[in-house]
C-alpha positions as CSV (number, residue, x, y, z in Angstrom):
1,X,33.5,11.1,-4.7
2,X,34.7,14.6,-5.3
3,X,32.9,14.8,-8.6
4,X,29.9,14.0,-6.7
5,X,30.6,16.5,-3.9
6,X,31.0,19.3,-6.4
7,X,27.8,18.0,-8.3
8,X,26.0,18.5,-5.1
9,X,27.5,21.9,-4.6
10,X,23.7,24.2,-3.2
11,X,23.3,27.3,-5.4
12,X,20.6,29.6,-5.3
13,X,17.4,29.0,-7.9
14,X,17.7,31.0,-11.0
15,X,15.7,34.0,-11.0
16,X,12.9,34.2,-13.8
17,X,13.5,36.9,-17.0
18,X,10.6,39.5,-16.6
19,X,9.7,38.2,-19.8
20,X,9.0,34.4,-18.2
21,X,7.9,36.5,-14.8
22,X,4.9,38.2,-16.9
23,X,4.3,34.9,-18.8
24,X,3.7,33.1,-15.5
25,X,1.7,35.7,-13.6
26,X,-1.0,35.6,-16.8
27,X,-1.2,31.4,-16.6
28,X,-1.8,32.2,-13.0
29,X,-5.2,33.6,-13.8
30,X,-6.0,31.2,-16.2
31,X,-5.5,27.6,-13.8
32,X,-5.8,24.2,-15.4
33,X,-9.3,23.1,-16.4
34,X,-10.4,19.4,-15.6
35,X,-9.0,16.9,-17.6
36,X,-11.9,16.1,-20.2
37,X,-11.9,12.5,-20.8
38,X,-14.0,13.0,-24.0
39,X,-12.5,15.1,-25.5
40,X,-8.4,13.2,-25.2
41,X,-11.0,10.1,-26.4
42,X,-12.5,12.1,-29.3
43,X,-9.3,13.3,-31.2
44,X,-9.1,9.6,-32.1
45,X,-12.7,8.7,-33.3
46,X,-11.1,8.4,-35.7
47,X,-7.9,10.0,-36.4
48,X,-8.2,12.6,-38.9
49,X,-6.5,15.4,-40.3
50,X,-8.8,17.5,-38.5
51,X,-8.6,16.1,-34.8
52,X,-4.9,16.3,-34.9
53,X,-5.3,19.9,-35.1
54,X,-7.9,20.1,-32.9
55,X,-6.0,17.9,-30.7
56,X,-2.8,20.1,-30.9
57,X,-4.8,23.2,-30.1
58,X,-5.9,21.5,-26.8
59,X,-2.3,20.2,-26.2
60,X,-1.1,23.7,-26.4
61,X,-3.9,24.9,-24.1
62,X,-3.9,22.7,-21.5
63,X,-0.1,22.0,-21.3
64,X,1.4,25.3,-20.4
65,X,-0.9,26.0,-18.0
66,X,-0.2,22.2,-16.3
67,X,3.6,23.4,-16.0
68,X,2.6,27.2,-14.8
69,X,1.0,25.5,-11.5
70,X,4.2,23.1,-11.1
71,X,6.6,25.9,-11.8
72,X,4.8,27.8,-8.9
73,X,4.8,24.9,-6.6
74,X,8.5,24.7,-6.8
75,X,8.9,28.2,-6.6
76,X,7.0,28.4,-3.3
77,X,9.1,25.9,-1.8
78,X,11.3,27.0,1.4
79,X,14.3,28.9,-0.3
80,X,17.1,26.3,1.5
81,X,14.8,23.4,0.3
82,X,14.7,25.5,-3.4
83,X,18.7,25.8,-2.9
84,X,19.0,21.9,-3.2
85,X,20.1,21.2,-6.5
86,X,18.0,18.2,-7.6
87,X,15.1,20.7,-6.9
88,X,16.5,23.4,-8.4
89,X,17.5,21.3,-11.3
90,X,14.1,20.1,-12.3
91,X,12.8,23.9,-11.6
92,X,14.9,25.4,-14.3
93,X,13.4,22.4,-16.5
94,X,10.1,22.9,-16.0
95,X,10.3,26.8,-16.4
96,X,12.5,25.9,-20.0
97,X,9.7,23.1,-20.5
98,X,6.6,26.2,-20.1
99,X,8.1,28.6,-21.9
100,X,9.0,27.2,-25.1
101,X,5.1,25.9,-24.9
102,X,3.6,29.5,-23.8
103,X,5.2,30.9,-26.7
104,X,5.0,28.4,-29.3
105,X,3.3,29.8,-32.1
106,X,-0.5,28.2,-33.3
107,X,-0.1,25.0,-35.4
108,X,-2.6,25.1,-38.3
109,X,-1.3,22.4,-41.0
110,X,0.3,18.6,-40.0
111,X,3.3,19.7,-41.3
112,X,3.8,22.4,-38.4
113,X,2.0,19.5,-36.0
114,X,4.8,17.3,-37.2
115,X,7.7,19.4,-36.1
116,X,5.8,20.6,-32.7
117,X,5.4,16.3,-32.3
118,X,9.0,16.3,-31.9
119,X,9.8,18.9,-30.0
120,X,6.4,17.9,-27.3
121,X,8.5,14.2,-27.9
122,X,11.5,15.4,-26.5
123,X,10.4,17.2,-23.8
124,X,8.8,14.5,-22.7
125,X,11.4,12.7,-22.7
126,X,13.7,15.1,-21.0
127,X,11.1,15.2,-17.9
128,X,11.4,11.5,-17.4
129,X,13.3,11.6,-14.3
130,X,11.6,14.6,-12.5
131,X,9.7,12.3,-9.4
132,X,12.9,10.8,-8.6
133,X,14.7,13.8,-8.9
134,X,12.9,16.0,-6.8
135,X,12.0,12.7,-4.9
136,X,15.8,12.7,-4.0
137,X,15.8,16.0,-2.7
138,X,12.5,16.2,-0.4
139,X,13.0,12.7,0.8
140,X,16.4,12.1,1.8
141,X,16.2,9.6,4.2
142,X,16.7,6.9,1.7
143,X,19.7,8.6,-0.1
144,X,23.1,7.8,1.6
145,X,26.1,9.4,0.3
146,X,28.6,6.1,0.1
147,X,27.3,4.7,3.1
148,X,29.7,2.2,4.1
149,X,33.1,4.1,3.4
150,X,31.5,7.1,5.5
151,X,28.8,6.1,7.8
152,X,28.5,9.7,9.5
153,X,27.8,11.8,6.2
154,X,24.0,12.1,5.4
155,X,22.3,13.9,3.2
156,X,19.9,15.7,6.0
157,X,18.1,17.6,3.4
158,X,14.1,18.9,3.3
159,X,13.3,17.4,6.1
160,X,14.7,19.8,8.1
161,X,12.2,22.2,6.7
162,X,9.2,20.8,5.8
163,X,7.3,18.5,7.7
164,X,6.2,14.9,6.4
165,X,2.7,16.2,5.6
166,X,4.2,19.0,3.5
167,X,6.5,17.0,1.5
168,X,3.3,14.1,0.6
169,X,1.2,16.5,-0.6
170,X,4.4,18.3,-2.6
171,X,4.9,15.1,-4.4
172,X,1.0,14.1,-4.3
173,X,0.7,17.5,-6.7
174,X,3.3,16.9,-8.7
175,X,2.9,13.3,-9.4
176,X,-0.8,14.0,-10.5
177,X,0.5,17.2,-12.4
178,X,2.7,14.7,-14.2
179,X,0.1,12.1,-15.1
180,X,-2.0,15.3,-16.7
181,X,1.1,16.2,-18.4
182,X,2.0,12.9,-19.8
183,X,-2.0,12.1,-20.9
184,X,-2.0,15.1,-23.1
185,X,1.1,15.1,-24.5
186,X,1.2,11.7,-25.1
187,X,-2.3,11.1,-26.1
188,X,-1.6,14.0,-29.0
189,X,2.3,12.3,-30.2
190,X,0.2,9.1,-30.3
191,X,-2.9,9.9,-32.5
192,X,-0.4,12.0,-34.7
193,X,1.8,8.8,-35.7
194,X,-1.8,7.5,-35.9
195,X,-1.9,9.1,-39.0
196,X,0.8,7.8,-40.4
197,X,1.3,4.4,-39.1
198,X,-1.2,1.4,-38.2
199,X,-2.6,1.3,-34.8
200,X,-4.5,-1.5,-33.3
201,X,-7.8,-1.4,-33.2
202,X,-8.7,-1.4,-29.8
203,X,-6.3,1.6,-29.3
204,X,-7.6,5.4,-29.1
205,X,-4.4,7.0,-28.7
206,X,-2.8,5.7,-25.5
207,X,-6.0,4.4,-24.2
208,X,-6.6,0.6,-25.0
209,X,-10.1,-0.4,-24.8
210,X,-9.7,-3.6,-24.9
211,X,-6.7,-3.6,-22.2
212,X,-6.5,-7.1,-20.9
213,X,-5.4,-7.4,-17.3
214,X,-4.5,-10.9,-17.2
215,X,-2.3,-10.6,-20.3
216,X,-0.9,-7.7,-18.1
217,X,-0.2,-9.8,-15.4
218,X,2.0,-12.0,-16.9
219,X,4.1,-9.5,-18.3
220,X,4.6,-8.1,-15.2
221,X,5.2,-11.3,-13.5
222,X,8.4,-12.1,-16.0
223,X,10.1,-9.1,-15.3
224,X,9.1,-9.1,-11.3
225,X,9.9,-12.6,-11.0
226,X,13.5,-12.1,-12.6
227,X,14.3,-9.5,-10.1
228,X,12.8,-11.3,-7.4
229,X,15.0,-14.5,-8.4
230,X,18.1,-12.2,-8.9
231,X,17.4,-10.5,-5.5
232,X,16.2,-13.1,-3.3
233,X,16.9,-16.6,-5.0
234,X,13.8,-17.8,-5.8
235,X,10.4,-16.1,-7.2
236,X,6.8,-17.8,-6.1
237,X,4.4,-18.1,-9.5
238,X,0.9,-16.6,-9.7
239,X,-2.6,-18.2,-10.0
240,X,-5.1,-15.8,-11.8
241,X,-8.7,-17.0,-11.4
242,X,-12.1,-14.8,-11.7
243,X,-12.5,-13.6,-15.7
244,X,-9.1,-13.9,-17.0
245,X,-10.6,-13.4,-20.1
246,X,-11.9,-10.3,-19.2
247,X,-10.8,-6.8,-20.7
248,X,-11.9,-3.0,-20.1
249,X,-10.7,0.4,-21.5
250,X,-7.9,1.5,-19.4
251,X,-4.3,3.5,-20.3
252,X,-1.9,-0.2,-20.1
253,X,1.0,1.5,-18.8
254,X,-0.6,3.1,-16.0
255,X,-2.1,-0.5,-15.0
256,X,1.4,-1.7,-15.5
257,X,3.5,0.6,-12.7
258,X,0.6,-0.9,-10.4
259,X,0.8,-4.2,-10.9
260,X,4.5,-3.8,-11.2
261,X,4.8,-2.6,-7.7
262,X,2.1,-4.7,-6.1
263,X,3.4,-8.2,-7.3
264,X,7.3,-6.6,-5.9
265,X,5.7,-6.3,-2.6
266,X,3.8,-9.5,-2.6
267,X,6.5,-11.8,-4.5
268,X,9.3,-10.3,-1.7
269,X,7.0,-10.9,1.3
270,X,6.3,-14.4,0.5
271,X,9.6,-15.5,-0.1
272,X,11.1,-13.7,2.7
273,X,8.4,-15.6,5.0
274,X,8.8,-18.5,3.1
275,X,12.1,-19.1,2.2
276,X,14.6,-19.7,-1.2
277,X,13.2,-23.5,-1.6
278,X,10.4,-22.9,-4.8
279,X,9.1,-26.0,-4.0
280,X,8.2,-24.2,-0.5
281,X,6.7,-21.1,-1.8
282,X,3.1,-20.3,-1.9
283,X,1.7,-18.8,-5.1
284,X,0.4,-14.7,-5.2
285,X,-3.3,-15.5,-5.9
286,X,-5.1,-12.5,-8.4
287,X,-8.8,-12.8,-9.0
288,X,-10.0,-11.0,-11.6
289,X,-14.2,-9.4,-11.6
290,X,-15.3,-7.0,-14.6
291,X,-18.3,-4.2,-14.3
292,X,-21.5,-6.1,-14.0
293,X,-24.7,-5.6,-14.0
294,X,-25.4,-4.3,-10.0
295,X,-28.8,-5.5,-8.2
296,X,-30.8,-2.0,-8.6
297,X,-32.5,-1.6,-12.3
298,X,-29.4,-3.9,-13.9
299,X,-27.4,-0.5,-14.5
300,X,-23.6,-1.2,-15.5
301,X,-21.3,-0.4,-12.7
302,X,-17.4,1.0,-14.4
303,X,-15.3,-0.4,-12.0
304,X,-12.9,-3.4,-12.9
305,X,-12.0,-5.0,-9.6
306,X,-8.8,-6.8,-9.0
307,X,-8.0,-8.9,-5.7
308,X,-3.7,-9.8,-5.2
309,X,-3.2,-12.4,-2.6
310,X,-0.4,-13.1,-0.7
311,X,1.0,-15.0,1.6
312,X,3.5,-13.3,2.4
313,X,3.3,-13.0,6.6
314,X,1.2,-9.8,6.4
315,X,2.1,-6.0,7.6
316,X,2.5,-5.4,11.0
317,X,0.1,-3.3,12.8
318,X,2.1,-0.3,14.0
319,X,3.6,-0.1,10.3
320,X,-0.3,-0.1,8.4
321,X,-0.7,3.7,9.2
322,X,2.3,4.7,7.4
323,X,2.2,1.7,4.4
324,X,1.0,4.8,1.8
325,X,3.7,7.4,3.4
326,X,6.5,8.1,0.6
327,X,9.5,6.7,1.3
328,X,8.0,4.4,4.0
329,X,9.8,0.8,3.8
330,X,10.0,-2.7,5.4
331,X,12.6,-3.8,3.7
332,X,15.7,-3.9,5.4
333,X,18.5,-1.5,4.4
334,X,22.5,-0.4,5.4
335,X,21.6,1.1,8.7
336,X,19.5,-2.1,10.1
337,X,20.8,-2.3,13.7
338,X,22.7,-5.8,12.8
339,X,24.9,-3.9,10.3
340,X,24.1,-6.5,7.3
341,X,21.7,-4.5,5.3
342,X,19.9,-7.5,3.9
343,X,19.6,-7.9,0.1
344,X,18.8,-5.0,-0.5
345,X,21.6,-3.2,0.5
346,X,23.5,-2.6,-2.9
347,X,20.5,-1.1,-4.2
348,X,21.1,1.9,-1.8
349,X,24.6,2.5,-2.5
350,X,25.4,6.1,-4.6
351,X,26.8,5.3,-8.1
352,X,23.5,3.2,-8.6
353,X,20.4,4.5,-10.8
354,X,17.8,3.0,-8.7
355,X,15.5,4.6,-11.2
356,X,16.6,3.4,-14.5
357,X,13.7,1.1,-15.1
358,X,10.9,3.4,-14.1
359,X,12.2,6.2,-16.4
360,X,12.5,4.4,-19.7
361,X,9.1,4.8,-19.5
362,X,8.4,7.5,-17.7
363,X,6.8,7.1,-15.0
364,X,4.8,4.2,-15.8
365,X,7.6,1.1,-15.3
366,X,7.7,-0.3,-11.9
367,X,11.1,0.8,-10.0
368,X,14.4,-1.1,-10.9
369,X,14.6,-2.6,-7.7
370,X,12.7,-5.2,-5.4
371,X,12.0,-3.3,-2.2
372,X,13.8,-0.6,0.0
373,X,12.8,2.5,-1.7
374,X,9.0,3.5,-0.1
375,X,7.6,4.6,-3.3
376,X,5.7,1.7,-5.0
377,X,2.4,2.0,-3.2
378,X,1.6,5.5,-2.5
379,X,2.4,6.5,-6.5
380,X,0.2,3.4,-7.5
381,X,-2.2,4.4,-5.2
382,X,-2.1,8.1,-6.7
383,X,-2.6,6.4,-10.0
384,X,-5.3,4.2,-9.3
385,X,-7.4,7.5,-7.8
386,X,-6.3,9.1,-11.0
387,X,-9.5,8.1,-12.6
388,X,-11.6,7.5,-9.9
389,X,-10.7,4.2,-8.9
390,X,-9.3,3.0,-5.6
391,X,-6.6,1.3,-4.4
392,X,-6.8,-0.4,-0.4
393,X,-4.6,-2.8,1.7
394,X,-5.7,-5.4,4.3
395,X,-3.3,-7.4,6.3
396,X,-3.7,-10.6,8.4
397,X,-0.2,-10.4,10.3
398,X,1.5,-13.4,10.7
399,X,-0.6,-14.7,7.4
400,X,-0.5,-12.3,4.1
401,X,-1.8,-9.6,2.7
402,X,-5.0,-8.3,0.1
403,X,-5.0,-5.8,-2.3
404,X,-7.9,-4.6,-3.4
405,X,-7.6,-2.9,-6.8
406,X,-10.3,-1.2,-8.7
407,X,-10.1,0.8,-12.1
408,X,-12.3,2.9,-13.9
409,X,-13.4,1.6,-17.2
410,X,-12.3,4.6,-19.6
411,X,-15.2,3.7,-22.1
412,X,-17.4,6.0,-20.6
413,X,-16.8,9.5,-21.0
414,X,-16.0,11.9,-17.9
415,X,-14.3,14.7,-16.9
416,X,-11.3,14.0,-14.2
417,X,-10.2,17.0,-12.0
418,X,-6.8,17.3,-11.9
């Protein structure tokens, strides 16, 4: 406890070097461009020696100026907010992160786009906690500090300072910063192994164009259903009808955080309505409809719809207008009025890394946990838009509920502004 307390211990941001202070004020008049589909698609038909390094050169355009705008953002945050040290934590990364970027020298032969691979690896890797972190600082209300030894100590943190508005569209930018981030960087790391290792043949970089949902599905529904079983005591199956068969072009690990935490909210719904006995348990329905040809001249529409069924008792109505709101939950937790905390109470406790799971990969893995934490559907709702798609609930209370899930097939090029 006291190693946590000292952890925890507010200090004042870091002022910036003049040197980082001059770097940052020239990004600022040079603001992101829009993401250019065609172009993170081109470096990898094919791979060559020659769209690595164009691809690098794009990278270390496009990437600085992607962390100038987030450094800002933090940097604009109320100073007590700034103060917090989750906050100020991932602040000093991100200003590390843009500098060594800003100032990393051009990269003209693979052997210098081999050692700046590494280096764009690692950071990567090193930002892999920043939603939750920051996350844990502007949303606090879902943090407890050892909640059942000491019930009257909170952490009553930026919510005293920004309002709930403020703090969605704080982690609305930064989650679609990150996404941006994470599509460059990852989309150059990827087409540079290219070159040295086999890749499938459906893959252009991190985009899979032959990205099958179903198959998707089921791999999500192993690891969902485990938790669920673990959590709960029983898991219901799935039935997947439409075009199983079906496949588009689409980045699989984005599809997989949304599946991820649609089928947690459907699978924990309908065994909580349901009960523990599987023979009881009504499957999660998922209907599957590719791009077809629409009635008006037979063009192609590029939108890959999935439906997700559930029977799961449906949302009540005074709790649809906040089901997108971060941190929003209707799973119990500790401070229920009947004291139990449910099932999900242990998942709340300090000590635990709710967010081990979704940070081995990133952002992209669905949350280590079945319910309680508020952030499954508004992120996968963020990454849904990400490429113009859509992402909409429906509920029939006291029945289930329907998702309605469409993607934009990445086969045609497009610019995305970011």
């Amino acid at each position: 406890m006291a190693s946590f307390l000292r952890s925890y211990y507010r200090r004042a941001p870091q002022p910036t070097s003049a040197e980082l202070t001059q770097l940052l004020q020239r990004y600022a008049l040079s603001p992101p461009r829009p993401l250019d589909l065609a172009s993170l698609l081109s470096f990898g038909r094919p791979v060559t020696s020659t769209s690595v390094l164009s691809s690098v050169t794009y990278a270390l355009a496009e990437l600085p100026r992607r962390l100038a705008m987030r450094v800002r953002s933090l940097e604009s945050l109320p100073f007590i907010v700034g103060t917090n040290p989750y906050i100020a934590n991932t602040l000093n990364a991100y200003r590390d992160s843009f500098q060594l970027l800003a100032t990393y020298p051009a990269v003209t032969t693979l052997e210098q786009n081999k050692q700046f691979t590494q280096q764009l690896d690692a950071l990567v890797q090193r930002h892999a906690n920043d939603i939750p972190t920051m996350a844990k600082g502007c949303v606090p209300s879902i943090w407890r500090l050892a909640y059942l030894r000491f019930r009257s100590f909170r952490f009553l943190e930026s919510a005293k300072y920004m309002s709930p508005t403020q703090v969605s569209n704080f982690l609305d930018g930064a989650i679609r910063n990150r996404i941006s981030v994470r599509l460059i960087a990852e989309q150059h790391i990827t087409i540079s192994h290219a070159l040295e290792e086999a890749m499938g043949v459906s893959n252009i970089g991190v985009v899979d164009m032959l990205c099958s949902p179903s198959r998707m599905i089921r791999m999500c529904e192993s690891y969902v259903a485990e938790l669920c079983s673990a959590t709960l005591g029983a898991s219901p199956s799935i039935l997947i009808d439409g075009h199983p068969e079906a496949t588009f072009a689409y980045v699989p690990v984005h599809l997989e955080y949304i599946l991820t935490e649609i089928l947690k909210n459907s699978f924990r719904a309908t065994v909580e309505c349901h009960g523990t006995s599987q023979r009881t348990l009504p499957p999660v329905r998922i209907t599957l409809a590719p791009s077809s040809p629409v009635a008006n001249g037979g063009a192609q529409s590029n939108l890959f719809s999935i439906r997700i069924r559930d029977e799961g008792g449906g949302v009540s109505p005074s709790n649809m207008a906040r089901i997108f709101s971060y941190a929003f939950t209707t799973a119990k937790s500790n401070d229920d009025v009947d004291g139990g905390g449910g099932p999900y109470a242990a998942q709340q406790h300090v000590g635990v890394n709710l967010f081990t799971e979704m940070t081995s990969k990133g952002l992209q893995t669905g949350l280590g946990s079945i319910a309680g934490l508020g952030y499954g559907l508004p992120m996968s709702k963020l990454y849904a838009m990400y490429f113009g798609g859509s992402l909409e609930l429906l509920s029939l209370e006291g029945w289930g509920s329907d998702v309605f899930l469409k993607l934009r097939c990445l086969d045609e090029a497009g610019d995305s502004a970011i």
